[in-house]
PALUM-550516 format. One record per residue: x negated, z negated, y negated of N, C-alpha, C in turn; residue in one letter. Coordinates in steps of 0.02 Angstrom, whole numbers, padded with zeros to 5 digits, always signed. Layout:
<nodes>
XZYXZYXZYA/...
</nodes>
This chain:
<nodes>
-00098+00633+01265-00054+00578+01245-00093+00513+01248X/-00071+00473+01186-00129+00418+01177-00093+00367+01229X/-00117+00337+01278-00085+00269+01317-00126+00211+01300X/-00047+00172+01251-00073+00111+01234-00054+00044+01282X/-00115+00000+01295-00114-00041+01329-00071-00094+01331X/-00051-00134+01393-00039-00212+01395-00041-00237+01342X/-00106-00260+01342-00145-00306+01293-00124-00306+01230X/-00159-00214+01200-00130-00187+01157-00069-00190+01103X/-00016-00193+01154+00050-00204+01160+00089-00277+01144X/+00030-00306+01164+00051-00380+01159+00026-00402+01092X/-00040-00384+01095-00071-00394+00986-00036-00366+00942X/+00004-00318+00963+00055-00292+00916+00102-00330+00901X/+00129-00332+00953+00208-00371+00959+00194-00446+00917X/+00136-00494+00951+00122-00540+00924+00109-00547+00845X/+00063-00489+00821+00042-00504+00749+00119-00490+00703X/+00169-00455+00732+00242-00424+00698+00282-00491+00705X/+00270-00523+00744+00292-00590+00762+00266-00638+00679X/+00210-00650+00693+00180-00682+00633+00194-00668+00565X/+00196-00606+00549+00203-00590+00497+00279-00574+00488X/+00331-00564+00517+00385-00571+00507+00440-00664+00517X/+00400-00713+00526+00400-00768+00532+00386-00781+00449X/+00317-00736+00430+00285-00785+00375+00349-00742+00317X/+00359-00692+00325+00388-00667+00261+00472-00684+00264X/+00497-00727+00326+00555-00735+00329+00542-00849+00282X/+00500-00854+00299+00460-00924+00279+00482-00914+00195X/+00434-00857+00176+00403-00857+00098+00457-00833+00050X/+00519-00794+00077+00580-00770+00040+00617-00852+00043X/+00604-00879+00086+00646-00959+00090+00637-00999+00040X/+00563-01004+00057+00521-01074+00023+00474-01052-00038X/+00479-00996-00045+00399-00981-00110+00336-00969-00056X/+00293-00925-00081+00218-00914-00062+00195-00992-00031X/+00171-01036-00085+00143-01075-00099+00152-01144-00054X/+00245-01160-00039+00266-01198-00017+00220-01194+00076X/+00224-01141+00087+00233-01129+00160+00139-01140+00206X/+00159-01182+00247+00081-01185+00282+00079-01128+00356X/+00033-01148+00354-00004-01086+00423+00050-01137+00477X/+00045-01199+00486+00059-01237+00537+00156-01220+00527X/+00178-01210+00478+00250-01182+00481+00259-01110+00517X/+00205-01080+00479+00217-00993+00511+00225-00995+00605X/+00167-01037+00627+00149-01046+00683+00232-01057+00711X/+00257-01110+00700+00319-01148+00725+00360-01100+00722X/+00385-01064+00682+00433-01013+00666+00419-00937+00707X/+00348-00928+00701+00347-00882+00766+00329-00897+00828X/+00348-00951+00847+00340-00992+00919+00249-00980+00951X/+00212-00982+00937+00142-00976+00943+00104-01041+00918X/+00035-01047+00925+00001-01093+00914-00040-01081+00839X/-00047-01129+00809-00091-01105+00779-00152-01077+00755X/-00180-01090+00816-00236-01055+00827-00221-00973+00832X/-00157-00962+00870-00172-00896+00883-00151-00859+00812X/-00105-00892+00751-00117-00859+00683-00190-00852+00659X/-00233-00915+00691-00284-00888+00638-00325-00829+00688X/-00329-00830+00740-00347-00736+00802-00337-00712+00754X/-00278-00702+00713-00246-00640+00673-00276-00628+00615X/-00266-00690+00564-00284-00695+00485-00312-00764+00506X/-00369-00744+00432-00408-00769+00415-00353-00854+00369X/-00315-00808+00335-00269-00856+00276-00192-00823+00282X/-00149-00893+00262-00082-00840+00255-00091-00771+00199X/-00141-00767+00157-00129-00747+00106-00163-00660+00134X/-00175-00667+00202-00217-00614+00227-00141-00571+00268X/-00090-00633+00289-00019-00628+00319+00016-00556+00253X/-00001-00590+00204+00045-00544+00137+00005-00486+00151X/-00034-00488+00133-00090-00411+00144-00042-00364+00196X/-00049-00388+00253-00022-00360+00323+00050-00342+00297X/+00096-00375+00285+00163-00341+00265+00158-00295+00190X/+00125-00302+00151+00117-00263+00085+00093-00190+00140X/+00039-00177+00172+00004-00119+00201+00073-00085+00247X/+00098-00146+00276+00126-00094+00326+00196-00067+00277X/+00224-00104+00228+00244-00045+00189+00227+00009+00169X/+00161-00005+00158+00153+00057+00125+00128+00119+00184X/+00122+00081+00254+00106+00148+00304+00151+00182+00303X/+00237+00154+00288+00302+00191+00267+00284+00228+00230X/+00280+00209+00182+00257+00256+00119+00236+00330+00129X/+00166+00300+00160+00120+00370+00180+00177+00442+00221X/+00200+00404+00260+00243+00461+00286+00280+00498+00234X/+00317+00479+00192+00349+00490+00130+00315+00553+00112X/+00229+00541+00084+00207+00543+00031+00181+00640+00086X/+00186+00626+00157+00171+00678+00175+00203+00738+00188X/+00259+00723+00149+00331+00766+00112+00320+00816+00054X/+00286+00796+00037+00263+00828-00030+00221+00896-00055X/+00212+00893-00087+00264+00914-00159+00331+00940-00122X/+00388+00919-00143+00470+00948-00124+00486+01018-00160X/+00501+01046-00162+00530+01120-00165+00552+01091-00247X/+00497+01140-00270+00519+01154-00356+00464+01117-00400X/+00438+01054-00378+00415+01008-00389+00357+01032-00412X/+00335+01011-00488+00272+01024-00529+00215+00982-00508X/+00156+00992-00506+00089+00957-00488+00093+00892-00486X/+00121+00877-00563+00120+00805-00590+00181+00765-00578X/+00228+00819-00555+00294+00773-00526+00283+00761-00468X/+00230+00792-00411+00218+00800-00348+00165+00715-00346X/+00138+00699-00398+00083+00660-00403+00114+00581-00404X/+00155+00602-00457+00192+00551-00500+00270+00500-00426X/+00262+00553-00393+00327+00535-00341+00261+00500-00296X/+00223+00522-00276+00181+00499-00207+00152+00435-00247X/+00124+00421-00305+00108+00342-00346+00162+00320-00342X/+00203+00339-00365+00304+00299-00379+00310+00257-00299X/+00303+00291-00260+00325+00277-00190+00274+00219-00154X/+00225+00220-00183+00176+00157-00160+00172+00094-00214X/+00225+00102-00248+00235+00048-00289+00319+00011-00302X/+00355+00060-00290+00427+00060-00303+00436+00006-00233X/+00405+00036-00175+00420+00011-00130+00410-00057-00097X/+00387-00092-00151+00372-00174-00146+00411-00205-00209X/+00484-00171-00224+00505-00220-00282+00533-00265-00238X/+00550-00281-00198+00580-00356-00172+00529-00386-00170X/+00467-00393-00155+00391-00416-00146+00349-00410-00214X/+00373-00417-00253+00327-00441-00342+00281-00476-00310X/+00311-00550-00286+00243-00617-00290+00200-00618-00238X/+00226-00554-00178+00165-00539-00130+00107-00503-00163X/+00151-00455-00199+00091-00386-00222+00043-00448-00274X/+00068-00493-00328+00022-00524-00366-00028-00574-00312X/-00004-00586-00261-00048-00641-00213-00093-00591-00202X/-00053-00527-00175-00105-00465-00147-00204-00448-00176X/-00159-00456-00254-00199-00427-00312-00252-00493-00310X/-00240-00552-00328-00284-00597-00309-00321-00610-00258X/-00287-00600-00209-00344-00608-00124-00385-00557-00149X/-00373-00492-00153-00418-00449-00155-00474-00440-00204X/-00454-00472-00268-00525-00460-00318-00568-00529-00302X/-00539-00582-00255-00570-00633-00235-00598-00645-00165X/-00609-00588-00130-00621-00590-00067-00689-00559-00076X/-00742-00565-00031-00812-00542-00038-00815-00479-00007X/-00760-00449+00059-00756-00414+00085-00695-00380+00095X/-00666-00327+00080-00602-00317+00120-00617-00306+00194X/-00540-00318+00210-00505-00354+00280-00523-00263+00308X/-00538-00298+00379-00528-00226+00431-00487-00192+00411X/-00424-00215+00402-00351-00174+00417-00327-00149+00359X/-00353-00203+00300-00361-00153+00240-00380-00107+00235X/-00440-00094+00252-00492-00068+00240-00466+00009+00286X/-00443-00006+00356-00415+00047+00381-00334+00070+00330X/-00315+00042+00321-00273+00073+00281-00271+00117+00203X/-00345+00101+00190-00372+00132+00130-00383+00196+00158X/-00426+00204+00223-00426+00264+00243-00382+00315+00269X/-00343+00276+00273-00249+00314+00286-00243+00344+00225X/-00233+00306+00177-00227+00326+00117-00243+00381+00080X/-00323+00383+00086-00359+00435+00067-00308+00507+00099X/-00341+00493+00153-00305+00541+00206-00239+00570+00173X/-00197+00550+00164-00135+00557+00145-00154+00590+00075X/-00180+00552+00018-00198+00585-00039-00229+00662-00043X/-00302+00656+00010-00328+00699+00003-00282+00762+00029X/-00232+00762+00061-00207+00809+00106-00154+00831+00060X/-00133+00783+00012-00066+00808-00036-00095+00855-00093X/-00175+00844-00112-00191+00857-00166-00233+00932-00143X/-00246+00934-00059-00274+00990-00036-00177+01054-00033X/-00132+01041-00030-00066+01080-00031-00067+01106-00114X/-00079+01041-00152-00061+01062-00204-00111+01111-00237X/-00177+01107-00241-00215+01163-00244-00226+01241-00199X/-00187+01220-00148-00179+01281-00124-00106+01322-00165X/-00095+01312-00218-00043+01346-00254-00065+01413-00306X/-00022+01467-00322-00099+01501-00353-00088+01468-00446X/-00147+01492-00460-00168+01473-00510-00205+01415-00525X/-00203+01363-00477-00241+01298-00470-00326+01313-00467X/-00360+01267-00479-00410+01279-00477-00440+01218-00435X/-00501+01202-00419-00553+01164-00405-00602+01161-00432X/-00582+01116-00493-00641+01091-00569-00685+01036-00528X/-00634+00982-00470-00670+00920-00445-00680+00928-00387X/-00736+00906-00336-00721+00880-00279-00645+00851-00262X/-00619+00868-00211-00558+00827-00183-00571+00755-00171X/-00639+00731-00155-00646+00657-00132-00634+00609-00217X/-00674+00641-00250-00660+00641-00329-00594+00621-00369X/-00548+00669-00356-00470+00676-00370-00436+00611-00332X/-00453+00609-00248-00411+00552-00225-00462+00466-00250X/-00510+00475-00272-00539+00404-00320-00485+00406-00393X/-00486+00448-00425-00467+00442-00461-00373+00430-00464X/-00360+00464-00416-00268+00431-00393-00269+00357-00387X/-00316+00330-00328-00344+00272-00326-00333+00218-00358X/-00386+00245-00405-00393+00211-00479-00350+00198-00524X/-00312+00269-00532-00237+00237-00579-00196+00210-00532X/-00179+00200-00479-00113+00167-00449-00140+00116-00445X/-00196+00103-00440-00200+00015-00446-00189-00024-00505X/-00239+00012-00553-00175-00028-00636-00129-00004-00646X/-00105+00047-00616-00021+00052-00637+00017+00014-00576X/+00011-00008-00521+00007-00063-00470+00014-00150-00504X/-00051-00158-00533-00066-00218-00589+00015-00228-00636X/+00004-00154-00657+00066-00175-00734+00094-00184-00708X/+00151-00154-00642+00196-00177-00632+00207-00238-00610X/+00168-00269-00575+00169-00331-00557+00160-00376-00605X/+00138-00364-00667+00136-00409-00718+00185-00423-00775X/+00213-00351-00767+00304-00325-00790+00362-00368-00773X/+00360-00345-00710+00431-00380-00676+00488-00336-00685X/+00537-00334-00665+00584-00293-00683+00627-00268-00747X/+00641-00221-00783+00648-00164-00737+00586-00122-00744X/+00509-00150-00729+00472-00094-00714+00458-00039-00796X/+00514-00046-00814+00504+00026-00896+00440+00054-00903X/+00417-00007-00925+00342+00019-00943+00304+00042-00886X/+00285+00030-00833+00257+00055-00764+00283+00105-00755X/+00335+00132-00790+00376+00185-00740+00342+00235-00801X/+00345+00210-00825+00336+00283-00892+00255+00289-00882X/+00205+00238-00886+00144+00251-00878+00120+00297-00819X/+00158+00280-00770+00136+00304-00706+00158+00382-00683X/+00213+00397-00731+00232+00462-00738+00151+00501-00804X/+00163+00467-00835+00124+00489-00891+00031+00504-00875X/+00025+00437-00832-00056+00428-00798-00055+00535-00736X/-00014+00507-00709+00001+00559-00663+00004+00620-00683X/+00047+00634-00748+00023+00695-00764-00038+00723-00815X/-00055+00683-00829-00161+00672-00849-00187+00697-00800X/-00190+00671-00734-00239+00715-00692-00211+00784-00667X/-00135+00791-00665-00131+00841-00658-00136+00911-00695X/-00149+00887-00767-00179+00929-00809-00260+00953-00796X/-00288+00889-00757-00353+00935-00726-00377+00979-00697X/-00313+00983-00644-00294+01020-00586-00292+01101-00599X/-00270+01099-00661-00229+01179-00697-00266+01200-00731X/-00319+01161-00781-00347+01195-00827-00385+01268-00819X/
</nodes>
């Protein structure tokens, strides 16, 4: 049994503090309106100790976009559901890491910008990519264990390439807006492309 610390305990509590301050801020006022020195006030802390945390508020959005999607991951480790074809198995686990930020459009577009503008991704990103994988590689290791499937690719291969389409199908939607149509159909459609790889 893992025993997590004091300390531990307290960087948690504190950073959930911050970031539920900033996203109760940014549904109020807009992204844009809101300073670090507000977040601070609203989660009763200093400002210094937001920046311990993040670098930028815009590092704050990151942190609530991820920890949705650590929801997600659990979701996604459901899968394939009873009946469920390769590409519907594919198409639900992309759906679910995107569906799940429609109240959050103008985070995911801040998201999309920090990130093709940052020189480095963030630790926690970066650990959450590897969640990710994880999660991918493990849905796509069930689904080839089905008979008739094959292994044309490496598995590390297959989860780049999931990757790869949920991030522009990620993009469209955020560039869409509601209701999504077009994202929804691409992302069904992208999804069952690779799963035609899977079978051949």
């Amino acid at each position: 049994m893992t025993v997590v610390s004091l300390r531990d305990r307290k960087r948690v509590d504190t950073r959930g503090k911050i970031v539920a301050a900033a996203s109760a801020l940014f549904d109020r006022h807009g992204l844009e309106d809101v300073t670090v020195d507000a977040i601070a006030a609203a989660a009763d802390i200093g400002k210094g100790t937001v920046y311990n945390y993040f670098e930028a508020k815009e590092d704050i959005i990151v942190a609530l976009l991820v920890d949705l999607d650590r929801k997600a991951l659990t979701e996604i480790a459901s899968l394939p559901a009873q009946g469920m074809s390769v590409g519907e198995a594919l198409d639900a686990a992309a759906w679910k890491l995107i569906d799940n930020k429609a109240e959050y459009r103008p985070y995911v577009k801040a998201f999309l910008s920090r990130m093709f503008a940052a020189e480095d991704v963030s630790p926690e990103l970066a650990d959450y990519y590897d969640q990710l994988d994880e999660a991918v590689e493990a849905l796509f290791e069930r689904l080839l264990a089905r008979p008739g499937m094959r292994r044309a690719l490496p598995v590390d291969t297959l989860v780049l390439s999931f990757r790869t389409m949920h991030m522009g199908l990620m993009a469209q939607w955020a560039m869409e807006g509601p209701p999504y149509a077009s994202a929804r159909v691409l992302t069904r459609r992208h999804m069952a492309l690779l799963a035609k790889g899977l079978m051949l």
